[in-house]
N, C-alpha and C positions, 0 to 999 in steps of 0.2 A: 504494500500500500504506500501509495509517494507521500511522504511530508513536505507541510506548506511553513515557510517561515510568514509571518502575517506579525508588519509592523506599524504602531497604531502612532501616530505624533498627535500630540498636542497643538490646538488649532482656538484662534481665538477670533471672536465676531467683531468687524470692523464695520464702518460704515464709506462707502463707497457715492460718489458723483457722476453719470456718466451720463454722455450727451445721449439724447433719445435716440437717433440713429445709431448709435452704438450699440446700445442696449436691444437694440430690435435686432439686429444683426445676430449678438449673441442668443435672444432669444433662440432664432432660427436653427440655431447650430450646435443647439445645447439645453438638456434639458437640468442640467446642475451650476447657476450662475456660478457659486463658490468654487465648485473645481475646477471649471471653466478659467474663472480669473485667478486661483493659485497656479496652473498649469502656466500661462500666459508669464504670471511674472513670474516664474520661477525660468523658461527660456529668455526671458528679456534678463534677467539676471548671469545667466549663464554666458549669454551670446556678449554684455558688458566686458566679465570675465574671459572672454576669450578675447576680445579686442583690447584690452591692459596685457594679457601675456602678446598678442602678436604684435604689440606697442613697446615690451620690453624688450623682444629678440630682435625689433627692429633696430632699436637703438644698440640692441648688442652689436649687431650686424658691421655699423657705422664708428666702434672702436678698431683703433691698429694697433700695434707692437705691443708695446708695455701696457698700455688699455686695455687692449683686452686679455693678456692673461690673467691681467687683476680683473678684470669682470669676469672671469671664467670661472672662477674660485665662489663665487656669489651668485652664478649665474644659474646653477645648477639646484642651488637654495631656493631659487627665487621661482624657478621652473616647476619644482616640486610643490611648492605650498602654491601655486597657481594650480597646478593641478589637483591636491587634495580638497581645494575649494570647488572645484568642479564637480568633484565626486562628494561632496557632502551632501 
């Protein structure tokens, strides 16, 4: 028999403003406002986080010589906890 891991987060009710056409939109496309709009900012959160790490490699990119093997040392630090934020 497969086991299921089933995990529950803590969730708290906010109040939200949204332009009428927006809200009818979502209507149409969803019949759970709340998951609907944690789903949404939890990609626009993520998609942030990915444009801050493709912003940091960038800037790595554009060190030379001694630059960047001192950025390399940090660089790897910085990579990582970018990505443990992704996966949280």
């Amino acid at each position: 028999m497969p086991e299921f891991l089933v995990i529950f987060m803590a969730t708290r009710s906010i109040s939200l403003s949204l332009e009428e056409a927006l809200l009818a939109d979502l209507d149409a496309h969803s019949t759970n406002r709340s998951a609907a709009v944690s789903e949404a900012i939890s990609q626009w959160l993520r998609h942030r986080q990915v444009a801050q790490l493709q912003q940091a490699y960038a800037d790595l990119n554009q060190l030379q010589g001694g630059d960047l093997e001192e950025a390399t040392v940090g660089g790897g630090a910085m990579g990582a906890e970018a990505l443990e934020r992704l996966n949280a």
